[in-house]
DRENDO-1510 file (C-alpha; in Angstrom, 1 decimal, always signed):
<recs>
REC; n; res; u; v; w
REC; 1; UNK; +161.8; +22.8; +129.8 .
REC; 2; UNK; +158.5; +23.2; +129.7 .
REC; 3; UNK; +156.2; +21.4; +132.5 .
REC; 4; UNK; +154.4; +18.6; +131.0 .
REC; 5; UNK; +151.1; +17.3; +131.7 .
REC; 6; UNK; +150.9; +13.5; +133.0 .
REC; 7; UNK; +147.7; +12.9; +131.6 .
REC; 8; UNK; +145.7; +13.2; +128.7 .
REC; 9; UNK; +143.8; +16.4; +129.1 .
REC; 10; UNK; +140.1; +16.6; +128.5 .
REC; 11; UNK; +139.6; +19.8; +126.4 .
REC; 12; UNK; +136.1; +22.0; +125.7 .
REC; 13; UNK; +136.1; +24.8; +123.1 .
REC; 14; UNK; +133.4; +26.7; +122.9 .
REC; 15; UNK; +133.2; +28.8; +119.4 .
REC; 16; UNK; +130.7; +31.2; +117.3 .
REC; 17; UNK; +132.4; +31.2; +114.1 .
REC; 18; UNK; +134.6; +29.4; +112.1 .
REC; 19; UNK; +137.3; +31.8; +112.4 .
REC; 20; UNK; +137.0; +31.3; +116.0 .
REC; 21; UNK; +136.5; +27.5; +115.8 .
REC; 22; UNK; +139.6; +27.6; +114.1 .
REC; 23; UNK; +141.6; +29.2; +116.4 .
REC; 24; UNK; +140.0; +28.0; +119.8 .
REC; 25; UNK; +140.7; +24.5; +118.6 .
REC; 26; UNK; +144.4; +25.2; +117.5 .
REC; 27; UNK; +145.0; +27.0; +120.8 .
REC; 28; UNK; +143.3; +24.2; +122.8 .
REC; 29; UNK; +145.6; +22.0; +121.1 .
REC; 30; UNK; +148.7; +23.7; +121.3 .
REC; 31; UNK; +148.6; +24.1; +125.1 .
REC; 32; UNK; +147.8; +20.3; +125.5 .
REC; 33; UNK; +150.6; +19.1; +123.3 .
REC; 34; UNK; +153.7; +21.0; +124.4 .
REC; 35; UNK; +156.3; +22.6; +122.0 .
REC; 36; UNK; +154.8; +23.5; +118.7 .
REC; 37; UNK; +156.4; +22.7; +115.2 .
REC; 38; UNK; +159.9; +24.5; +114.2 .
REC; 39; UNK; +158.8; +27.2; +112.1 .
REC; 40; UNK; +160.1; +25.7; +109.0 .
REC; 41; UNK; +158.1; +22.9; +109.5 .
REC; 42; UNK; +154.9; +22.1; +107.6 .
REC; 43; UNK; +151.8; +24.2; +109.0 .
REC; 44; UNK; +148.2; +22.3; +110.4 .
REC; 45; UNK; +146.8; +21.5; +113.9 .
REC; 46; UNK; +149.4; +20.3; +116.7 .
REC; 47; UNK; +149.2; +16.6; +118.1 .
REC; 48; UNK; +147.7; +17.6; +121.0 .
REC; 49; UNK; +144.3; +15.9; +122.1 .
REC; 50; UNK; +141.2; +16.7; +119.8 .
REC; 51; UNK; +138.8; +19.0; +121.6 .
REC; 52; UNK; +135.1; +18.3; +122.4 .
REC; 53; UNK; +133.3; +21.7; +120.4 .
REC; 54; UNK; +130.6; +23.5; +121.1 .
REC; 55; UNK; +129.3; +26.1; +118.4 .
REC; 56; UNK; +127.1; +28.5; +120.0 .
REC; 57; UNK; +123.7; +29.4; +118.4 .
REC; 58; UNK; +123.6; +32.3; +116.5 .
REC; 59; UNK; +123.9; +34.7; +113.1 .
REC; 60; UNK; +127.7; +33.1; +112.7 .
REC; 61; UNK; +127.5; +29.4; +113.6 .
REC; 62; UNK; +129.4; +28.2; +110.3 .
REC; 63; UNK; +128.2; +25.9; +108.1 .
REC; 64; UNK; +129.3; +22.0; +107.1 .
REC; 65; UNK; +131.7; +23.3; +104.2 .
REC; 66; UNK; +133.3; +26.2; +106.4 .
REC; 67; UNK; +134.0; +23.6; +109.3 .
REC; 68; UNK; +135.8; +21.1; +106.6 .
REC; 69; UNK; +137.8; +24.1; +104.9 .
REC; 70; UNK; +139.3; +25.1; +108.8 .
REC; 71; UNK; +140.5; +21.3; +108.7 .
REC; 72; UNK; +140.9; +21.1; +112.7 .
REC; 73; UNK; +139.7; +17.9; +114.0 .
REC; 74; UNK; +137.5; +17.6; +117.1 .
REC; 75; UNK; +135.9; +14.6; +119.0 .
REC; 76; UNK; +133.1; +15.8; +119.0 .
REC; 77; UNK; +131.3; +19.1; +117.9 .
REC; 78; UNK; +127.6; +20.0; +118.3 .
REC; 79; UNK; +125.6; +23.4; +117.9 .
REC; 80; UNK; +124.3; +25.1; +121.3 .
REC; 81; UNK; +122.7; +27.9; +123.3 .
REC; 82; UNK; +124.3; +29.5; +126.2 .
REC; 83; UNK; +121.7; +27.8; +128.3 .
REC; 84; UNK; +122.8; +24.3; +126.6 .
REC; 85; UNK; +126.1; +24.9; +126.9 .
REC; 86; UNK; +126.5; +25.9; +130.8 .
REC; 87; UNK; +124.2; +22.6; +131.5 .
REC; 88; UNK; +127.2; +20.5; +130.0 .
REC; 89; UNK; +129.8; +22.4; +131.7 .
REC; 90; UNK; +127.9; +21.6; +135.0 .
REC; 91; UNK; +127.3; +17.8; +134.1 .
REC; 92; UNK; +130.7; +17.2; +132.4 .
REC; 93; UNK; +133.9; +16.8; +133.4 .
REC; 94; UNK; +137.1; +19.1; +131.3 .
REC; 95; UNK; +140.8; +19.9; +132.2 .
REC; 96; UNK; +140.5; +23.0; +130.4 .
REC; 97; UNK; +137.9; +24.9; +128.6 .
REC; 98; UNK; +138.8; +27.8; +125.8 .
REC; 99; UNK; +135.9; +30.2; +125.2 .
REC; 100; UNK; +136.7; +31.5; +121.6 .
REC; 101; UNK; +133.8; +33.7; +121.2 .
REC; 102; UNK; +133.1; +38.2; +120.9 .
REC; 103; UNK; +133.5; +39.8; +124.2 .
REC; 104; UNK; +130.1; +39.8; +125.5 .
REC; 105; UNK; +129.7; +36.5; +124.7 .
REC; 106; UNK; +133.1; +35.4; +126.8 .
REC; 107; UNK; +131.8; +37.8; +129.7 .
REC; 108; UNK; +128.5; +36.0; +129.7 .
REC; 109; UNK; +130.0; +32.6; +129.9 .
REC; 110; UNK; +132.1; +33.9; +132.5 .
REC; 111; UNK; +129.3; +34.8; +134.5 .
REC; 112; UNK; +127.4; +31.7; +133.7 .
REC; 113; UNK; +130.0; +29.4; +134.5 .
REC; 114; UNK; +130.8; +31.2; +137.9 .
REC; 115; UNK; +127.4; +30.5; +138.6 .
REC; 116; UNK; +126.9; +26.7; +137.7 .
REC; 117; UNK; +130.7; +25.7; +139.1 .
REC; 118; UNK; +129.9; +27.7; +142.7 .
REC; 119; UNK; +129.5; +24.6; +144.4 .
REC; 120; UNK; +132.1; +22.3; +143.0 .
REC; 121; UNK; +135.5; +22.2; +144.2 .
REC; 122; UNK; +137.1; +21.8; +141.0 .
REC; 123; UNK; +136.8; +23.0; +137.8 .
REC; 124; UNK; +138.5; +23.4; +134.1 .
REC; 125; UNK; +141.2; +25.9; +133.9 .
REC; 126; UNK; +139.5; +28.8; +131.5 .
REC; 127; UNK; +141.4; +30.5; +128.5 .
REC; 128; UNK; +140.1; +33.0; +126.2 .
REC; 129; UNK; +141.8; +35.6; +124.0 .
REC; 130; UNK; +141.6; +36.8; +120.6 .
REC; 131; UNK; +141.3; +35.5; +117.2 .
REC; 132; UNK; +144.2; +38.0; +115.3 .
REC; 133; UNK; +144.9; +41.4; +115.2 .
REC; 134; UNK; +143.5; +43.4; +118.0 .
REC; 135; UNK; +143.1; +47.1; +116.3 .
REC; 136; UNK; +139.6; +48.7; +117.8 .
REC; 137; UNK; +137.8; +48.2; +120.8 .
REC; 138; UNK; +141.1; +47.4; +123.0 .
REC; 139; UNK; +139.5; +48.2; +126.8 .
REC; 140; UNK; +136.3; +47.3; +126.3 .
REC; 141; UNK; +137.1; +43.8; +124.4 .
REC; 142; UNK; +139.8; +43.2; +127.3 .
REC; 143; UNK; +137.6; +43.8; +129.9 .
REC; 144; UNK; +134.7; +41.9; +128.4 .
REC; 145; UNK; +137.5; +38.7; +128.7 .
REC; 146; UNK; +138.6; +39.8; +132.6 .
REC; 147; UNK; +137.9; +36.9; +134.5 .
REC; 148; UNK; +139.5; +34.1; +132.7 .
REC; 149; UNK; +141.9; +32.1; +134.4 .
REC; 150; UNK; +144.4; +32.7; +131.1 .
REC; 151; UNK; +143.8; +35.7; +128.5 .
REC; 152; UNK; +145.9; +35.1; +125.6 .
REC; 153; UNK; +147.9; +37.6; +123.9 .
REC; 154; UNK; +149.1; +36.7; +120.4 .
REC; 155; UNK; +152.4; +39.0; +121.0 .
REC; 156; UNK; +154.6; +41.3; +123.2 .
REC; 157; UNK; +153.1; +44.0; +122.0 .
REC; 158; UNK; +149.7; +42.8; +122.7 .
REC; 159; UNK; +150.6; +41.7; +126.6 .
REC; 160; UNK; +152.3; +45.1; +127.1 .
REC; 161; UNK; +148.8; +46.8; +126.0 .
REC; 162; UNK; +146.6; +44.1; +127.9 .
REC; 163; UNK; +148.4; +44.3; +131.2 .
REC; 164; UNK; +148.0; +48.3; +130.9 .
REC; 165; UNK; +144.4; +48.2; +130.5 .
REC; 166; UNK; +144.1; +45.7; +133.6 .
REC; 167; UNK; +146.3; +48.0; +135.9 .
REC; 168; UNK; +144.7; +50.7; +134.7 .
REC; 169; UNK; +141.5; +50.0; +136.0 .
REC; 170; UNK; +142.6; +48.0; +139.2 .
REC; 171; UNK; +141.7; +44.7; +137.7 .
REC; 172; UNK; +143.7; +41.9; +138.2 .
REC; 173; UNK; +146.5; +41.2; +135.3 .
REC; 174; UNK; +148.2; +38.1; +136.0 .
REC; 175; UNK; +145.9; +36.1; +133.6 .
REC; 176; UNK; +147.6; +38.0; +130.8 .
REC; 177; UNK; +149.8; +35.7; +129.1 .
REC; 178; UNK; +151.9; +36.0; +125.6 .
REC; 179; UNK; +151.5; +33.5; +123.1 .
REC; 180; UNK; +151.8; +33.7; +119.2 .
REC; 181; UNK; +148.5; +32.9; +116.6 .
REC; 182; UNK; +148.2; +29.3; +116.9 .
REC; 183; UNK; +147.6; +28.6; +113.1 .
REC; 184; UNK; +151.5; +30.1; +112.1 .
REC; 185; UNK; +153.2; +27.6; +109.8 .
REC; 186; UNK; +154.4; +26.4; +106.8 .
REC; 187; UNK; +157.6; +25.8; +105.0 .
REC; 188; UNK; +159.5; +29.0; +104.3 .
REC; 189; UNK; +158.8; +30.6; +101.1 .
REC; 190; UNK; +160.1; +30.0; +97.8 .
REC; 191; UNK; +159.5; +31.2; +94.4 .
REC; 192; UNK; +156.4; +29.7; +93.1 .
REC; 193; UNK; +155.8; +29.6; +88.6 .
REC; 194; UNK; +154.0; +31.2; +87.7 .
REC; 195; UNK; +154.8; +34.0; +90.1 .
REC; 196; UNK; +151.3; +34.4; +92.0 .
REC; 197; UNK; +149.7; +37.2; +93.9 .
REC; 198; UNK; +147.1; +36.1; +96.3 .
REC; 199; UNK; +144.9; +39.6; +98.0 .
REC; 200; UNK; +143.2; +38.0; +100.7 .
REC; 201; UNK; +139.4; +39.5; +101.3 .
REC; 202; UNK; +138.1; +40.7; +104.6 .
REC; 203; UNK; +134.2; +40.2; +105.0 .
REC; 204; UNK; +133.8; +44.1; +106.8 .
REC; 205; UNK; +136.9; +45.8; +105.6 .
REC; 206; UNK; +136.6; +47.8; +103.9 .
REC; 207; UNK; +132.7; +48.3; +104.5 .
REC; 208; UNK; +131.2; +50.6; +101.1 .
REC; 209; UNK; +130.2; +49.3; +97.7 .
REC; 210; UNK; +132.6; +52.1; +96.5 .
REC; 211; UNK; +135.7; +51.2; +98.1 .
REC; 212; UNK; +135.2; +47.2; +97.8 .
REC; 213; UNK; +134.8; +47.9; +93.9 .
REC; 214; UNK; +137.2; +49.9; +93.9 .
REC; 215; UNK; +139.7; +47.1; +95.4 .
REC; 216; UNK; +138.3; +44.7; +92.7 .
REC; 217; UNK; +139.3; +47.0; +89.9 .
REC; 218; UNK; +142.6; +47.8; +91.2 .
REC; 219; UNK; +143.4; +43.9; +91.2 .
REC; 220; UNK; +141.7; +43.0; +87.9 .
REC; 221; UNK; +143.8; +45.7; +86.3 .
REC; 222; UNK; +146.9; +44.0; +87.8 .
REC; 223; UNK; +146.1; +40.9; +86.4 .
REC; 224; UNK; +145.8; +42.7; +82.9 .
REC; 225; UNK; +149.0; +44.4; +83.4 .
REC; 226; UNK; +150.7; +41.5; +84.3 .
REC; 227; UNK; +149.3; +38.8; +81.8 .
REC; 228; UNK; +152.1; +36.6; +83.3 .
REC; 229; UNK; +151.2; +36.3; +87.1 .
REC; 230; UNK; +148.5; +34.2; +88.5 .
REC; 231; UNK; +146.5; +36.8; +90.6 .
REC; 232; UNK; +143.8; +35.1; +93.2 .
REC; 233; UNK; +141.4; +36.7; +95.2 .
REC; 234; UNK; +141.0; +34.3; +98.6 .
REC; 235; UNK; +137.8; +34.7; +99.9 .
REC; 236; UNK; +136.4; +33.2; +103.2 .
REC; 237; UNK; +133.0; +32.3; +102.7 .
REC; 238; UNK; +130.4; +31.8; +100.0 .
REC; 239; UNK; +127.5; +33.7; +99.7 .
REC; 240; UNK; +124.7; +32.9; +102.2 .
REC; 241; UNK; +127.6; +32.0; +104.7 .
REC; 242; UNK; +129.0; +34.1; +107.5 .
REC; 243; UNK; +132.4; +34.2; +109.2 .
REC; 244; UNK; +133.2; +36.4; +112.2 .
REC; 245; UNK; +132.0; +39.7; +110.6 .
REC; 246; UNK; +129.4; +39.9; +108.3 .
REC; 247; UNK; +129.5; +40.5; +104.7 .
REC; 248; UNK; +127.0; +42.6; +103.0 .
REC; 249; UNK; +128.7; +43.4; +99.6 .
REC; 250; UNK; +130.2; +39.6; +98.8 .
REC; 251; UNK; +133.0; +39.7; +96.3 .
REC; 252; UNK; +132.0; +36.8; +94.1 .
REC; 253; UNK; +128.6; +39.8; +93.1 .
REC; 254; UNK; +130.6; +42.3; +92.6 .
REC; 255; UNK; +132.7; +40.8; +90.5 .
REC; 256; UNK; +129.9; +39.6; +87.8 .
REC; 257; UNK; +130.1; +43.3; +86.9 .
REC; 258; UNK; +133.2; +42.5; +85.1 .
REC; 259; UNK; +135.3; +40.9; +82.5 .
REC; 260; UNK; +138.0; +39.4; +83.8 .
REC; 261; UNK; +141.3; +37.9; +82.3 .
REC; 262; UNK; +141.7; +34.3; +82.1 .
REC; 263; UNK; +144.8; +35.2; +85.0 .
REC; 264; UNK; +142.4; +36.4; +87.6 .
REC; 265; UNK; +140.1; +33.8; +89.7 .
REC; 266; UNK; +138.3; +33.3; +92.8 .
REC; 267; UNK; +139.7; +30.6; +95.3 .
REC; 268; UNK; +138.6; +29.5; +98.2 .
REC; 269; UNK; +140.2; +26.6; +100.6 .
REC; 270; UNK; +142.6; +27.1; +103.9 .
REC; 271; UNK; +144.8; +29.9; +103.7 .
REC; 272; UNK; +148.2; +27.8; +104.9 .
REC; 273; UNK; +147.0; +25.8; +101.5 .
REC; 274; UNK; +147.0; +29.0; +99.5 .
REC; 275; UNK; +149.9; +30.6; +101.1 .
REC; 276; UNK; +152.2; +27.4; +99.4 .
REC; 277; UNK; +152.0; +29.1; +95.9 .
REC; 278; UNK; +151.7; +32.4; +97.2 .
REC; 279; UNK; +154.6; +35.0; +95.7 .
REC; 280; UNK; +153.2; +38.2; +97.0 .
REC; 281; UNK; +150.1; +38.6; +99.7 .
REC; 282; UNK; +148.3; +42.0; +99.5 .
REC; 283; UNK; +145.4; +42.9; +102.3 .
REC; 284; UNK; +144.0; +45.8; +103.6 .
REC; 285; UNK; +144.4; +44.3; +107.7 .
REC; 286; UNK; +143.7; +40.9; +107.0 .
REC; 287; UNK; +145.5; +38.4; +109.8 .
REC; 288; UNK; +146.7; +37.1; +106.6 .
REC; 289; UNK; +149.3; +39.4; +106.7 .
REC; 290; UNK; +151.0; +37.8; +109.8 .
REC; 291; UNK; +150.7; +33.9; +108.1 .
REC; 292; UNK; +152.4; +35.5; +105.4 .
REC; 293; UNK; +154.9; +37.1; +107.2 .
REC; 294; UNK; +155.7; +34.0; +109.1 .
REC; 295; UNK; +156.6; +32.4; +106.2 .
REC; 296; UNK; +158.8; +35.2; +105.2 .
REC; 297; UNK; +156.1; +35.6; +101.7 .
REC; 298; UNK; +156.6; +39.2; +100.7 .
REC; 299; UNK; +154.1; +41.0; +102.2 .
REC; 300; UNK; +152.2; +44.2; +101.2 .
REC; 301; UNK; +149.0; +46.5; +103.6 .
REC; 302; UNK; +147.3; +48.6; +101.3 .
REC; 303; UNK; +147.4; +52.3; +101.6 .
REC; 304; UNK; +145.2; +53.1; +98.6 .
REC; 305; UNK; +142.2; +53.9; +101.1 .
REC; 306; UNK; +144.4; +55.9; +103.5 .
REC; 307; UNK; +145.9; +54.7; +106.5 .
REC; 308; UNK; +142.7; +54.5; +108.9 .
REC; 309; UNK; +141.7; +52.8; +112.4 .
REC; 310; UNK; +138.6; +52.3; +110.4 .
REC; 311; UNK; +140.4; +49.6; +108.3 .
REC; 312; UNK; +142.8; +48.5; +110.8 .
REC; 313; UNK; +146.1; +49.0; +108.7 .
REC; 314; UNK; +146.8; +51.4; +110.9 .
REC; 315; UNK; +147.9; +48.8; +112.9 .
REC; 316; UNK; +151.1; +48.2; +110.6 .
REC; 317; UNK; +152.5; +51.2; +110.7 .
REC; 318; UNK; +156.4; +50.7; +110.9 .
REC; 319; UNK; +155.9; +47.3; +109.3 .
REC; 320; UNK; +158.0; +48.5; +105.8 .
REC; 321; UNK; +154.8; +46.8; +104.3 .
REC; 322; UNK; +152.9; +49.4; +103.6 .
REC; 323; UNK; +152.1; +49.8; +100.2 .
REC; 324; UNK; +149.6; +50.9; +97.2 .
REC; 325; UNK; +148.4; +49.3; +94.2 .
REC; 326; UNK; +150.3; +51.6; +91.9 .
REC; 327; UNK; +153.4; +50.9; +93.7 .
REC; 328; UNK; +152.4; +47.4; +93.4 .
REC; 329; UNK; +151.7; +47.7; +89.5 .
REC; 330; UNK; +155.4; +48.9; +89.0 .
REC; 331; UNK; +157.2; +46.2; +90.3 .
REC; 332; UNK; +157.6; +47.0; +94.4 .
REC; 333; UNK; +159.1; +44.8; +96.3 .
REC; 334; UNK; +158.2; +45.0; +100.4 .
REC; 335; UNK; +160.9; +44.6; +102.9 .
REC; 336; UNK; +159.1; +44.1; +106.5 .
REC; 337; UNK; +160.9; +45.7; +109.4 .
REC; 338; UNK; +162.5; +42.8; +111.5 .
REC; 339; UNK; +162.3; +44.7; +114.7 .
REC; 340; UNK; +158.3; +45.5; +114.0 .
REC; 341; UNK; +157.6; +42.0; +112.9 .
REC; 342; UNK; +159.6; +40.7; +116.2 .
REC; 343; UNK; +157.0; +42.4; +118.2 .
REC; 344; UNK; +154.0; +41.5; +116.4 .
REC; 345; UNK; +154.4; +37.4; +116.9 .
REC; 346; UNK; +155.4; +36.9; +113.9 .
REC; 347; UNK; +158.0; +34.7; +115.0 .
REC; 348; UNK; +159.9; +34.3; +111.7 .
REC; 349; UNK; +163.0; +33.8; +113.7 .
REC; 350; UNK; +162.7; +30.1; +114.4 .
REC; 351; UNK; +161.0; +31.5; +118.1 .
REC; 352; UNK; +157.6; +30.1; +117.5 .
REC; 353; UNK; +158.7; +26.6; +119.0 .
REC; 354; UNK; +158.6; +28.0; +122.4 .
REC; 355; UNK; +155.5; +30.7; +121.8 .
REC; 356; UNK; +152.8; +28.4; +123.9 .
REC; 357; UNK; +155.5; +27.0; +126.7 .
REC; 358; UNK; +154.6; +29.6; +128.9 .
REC; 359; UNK; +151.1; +28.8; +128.7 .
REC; 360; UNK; +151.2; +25.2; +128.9 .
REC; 361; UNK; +153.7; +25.7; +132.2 .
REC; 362; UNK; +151.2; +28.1; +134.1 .
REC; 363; UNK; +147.7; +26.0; +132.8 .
REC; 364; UNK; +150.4; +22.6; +133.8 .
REC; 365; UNK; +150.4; +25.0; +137.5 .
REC; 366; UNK; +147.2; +25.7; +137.9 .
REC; 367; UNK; +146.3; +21.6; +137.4 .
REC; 368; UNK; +148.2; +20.9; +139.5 .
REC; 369; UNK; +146.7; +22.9; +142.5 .
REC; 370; UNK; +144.1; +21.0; +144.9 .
REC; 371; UNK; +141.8; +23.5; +143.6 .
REC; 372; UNK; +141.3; +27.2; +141.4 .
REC; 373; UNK; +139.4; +30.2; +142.9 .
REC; 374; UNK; +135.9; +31.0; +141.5 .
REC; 375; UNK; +136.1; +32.9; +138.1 .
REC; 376; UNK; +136.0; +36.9; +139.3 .
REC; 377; UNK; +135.2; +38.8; +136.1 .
REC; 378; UNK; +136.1; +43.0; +136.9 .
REC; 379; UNK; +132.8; +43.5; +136.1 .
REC; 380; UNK; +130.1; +43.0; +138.1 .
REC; 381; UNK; +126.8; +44.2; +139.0 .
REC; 382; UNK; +128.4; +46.5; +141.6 .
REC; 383; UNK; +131.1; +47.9; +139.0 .
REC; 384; UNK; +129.5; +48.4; +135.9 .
REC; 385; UNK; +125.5; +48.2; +137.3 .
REC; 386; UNK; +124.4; +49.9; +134.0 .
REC; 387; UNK; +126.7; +47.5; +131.6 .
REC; 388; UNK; +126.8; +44.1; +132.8 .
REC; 389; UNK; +122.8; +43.1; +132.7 .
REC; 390; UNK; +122.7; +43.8; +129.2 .
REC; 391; UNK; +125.5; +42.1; +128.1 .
REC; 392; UNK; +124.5; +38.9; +129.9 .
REC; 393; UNK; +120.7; +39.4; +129.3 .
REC; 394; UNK; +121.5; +39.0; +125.3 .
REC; 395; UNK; +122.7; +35.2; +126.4 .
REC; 396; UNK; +119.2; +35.1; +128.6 .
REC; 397; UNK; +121.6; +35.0; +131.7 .
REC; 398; UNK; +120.5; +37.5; +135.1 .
REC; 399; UNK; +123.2; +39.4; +136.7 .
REC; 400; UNK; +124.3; +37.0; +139.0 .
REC; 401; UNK; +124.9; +34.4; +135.8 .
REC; 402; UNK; +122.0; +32.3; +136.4 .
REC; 403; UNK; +118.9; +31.7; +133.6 .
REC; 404; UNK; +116.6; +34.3; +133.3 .
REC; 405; UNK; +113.1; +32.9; +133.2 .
REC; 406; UNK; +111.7; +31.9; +129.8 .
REC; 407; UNK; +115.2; +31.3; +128.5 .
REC; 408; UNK; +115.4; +28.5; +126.3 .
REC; 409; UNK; +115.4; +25.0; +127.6 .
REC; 410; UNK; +118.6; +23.0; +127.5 .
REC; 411; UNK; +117.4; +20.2; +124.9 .
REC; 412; UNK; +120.8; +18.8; +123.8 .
REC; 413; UNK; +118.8; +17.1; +120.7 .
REC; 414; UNK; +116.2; +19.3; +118.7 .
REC; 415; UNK; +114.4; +17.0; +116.3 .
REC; 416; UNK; +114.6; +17.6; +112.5 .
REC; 417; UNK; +111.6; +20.3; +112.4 .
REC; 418; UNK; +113.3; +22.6; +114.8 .
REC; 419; UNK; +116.1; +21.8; +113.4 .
REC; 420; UNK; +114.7; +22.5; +109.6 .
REC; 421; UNK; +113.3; +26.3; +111.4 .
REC; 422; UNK; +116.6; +27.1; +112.7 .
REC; 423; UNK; +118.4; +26.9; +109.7 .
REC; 424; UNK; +115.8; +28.5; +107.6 .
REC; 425; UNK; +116.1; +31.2; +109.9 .
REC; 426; UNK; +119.4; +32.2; +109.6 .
REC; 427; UNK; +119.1; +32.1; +106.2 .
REC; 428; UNK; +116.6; +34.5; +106.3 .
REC; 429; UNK; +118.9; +36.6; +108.5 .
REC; 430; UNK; +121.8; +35.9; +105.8 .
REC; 431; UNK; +119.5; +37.3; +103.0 .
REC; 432; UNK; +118.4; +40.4; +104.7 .
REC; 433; UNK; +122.1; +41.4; +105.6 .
REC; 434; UNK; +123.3; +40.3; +101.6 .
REC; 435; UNK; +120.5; +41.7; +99.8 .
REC; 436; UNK; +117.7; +43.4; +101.7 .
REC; 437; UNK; +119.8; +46.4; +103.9 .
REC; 438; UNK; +121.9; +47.5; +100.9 .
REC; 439; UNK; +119.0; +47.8; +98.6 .
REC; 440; UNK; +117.8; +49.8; +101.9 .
REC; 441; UNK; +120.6; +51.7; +102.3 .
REC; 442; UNK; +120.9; +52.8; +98.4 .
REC; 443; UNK; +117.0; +54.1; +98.7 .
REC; 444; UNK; +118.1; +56.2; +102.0 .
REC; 445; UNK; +120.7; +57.6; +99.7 .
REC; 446; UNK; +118.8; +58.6; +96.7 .
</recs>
């Protein structure tokens, strides 16, 4: 059995995205509440404790409407800085704290919070890991997370490569711990009418006008092939918003170029929600893939822009998922590899009751101790000399974690003009990424 916690635990996630949000939140919960749902049973947050959230500042922070479609309750959530945010770890009081942000961003907090918790005797048990599929920067996103009490791996596979990287560098691995992706669920899948095929966007993936038009043919012309299916293309955010990555080229332009058939249509919404009428799921590498999996929904990777570490669908390579739109336009069925899939956390076995028990006993452990060590991140000025300042210095954060002089002040309630500026700032950002660079870009090219 898993080991239990006697008290309700105070929980602090600290996000940059909603993608993140999303998952920090559902992980928070998860640990807190135990066992998680039998796989057959409905998908949505745990009953674990709602989280306090923080949303750090920046290019990502999601908006209103992205925070609503995640659908993960919190009791409380406010927008931050660094400097804002290691001021409330040092005034308030958490059992356990997950930092769901990009690697330098988790390194920095690391630092920070080894800096402004050096003179207490107790602090919050620290957990980090990664939103899905981890297919490019393994050592230096891993080590960028060293130093949490907990980092996360979403399956066997995923330990097996985390631990390596640790051990190969001489850096502790014991905070590696396996877990699945928190927001697995849903009823097993059963023939929807009509039948419906659901490709689910990536913002970055692939990154050229060509090959994202191309993608948007390919599934138009499926629609007209197949005047009987529903076909949806699930995007993440509306123009003007970000996610995790950012979107230069949004769908919802691209497509005004066309004419599509009353079959085809743009949703938007949680992806559990779409996955409930969903007959077939085609992606290039979206995380998606595993929900759909999960749920045993047949499942195909595109292969019609080679099979690249650029896209990430290298990563399901001895899936049996892999697949191409013409293959797709002539009736192919996908049949996953059970073996592959069992590696992958997938856990379409019924094993995803027990994925977080682990977790929850070790974090139930380390609670129970009369006190944790100081948070000792591999890197440090003495290791990486020529790495670490800049990484922190981006959060206005010296080498030793403390504030850099002229950082910005730790005001926990901007009034409505600097409120007003910030957002009109990153709305300027938004439009130079979405419409500025690529007319940039097209010039360079002529």
């Amino acid at each position: 059995m898993p080991a239990r916690h006697t008290k309700s635990l105070r929980i602090a996630v600290l996000a940059d995205s909603d993608t993140r949000w999303k998952w920090g939140a559902l992980t928070a919960s998860r640990l807190a509440a135990g066992p998680a749902p039998d796989a057959g049973s409905p998908g949505g947050a745990p009953d674990g404790p709602a989280p306090t959230g923080f949303l750090l500042r920046g290019r990502a922070t999601p908006t209103v409407r992205q925070l609503e479609e995640v659908g993960v309750r919190a009791e409380s959530l406010r927008e931050v800085t660094a400097g804002e945010f290691l001021s409330a770890m040092a005034e308030e009081s958490y059992d356990l704290l997950v930092i769901a942000l990009v690697g330098g961003g988790v390194q920095a907090m690391l630092h920070g919070l080894a800096h402004v918790w050096k003179d207490r005797t107790r602090r919050p048990v620290v957990v980090t890991g990664y939103v899905g599929v981890v297919y490019e920067k393994l050592a230096d996103g891993l080590l960028l997370r060293h130093g949490a009490d907990l980092v996360l791996a979403n399956s066997r596979q995923d330990a097996e490569r985390f631990r390596a990287v640790y051990e190969g560098v001489g850096a502790d691995a014991s905070s590696v711990t396996e877990v699945a992706l928190p927001f697995l669920g849903g009823a097993p899948y059963e023939k929807t009418d009509p039948y419906t095929v659901v490709f689910a966007a990536q913002p970055s993936v692939p990154e050229s006008r060509r090959d994202r038009g191309y993608l948007l043919e390919r599934l138009i012309r499926h629609a007209r092939l197949h005047p009987g299916r529903e076909v949806l293309l699930k995007l993440r955010s509306k123009p003007g918003e970000h996610t995790t990555h950012i979107e230069e080229l949004p769908y919802q332009k691209l497509v005004q170029r066309h004419d599509p058939p009353a079959n085809f249509r743009l949703v938007y919404g949680n992806m559990g929600e779409v996955l409930d009428r969903t007959d077939l799921l085609v992606t290039v590498s979206s995380t998606a893939a595993l929900e759909s999996l999960h749920r045993r929904i047949p499942t195909v990777v595109l292969t019609d822009l080679g099979v690249r570490e650029a896209l990430g669908n290298h990563h399901f390579v001895g899936s049996g998922c892999l697949a191409s739109w013409d293959q797709l336009d002539a009736g192919h069925q996908p049949e996953p590899d059970a073996r592959w899939v069992a590696r992958q956390g997938v856990a379409a076995d019924g094993a995803y009751a027990t994925a977080f028990d682990e977790a929850g006993r070790r974090i139930a452990e380390l609670l129970a101790a009369p006190g944790l060590p100081p948070l000792r991140p591999y890197y440090t000025p003495v290791t990486a000399p020529g790495y670490l300042p800049g990484v922190l210095a981006r959060h206005h954060l010296a080498p030793d974690g403390s504030p850099l002089p002229g950082a910005p002040a730790a005001d926990k309630a901007p009034g409505p003009v600097r409120q007003i500026v910030r957002r009109a700032a990153r709305g300027a950002y938004r439009h130079g990424v979405q419409r500025v660079a690529p007319v940039i870009r097209r010039m360079g090219e002529l």
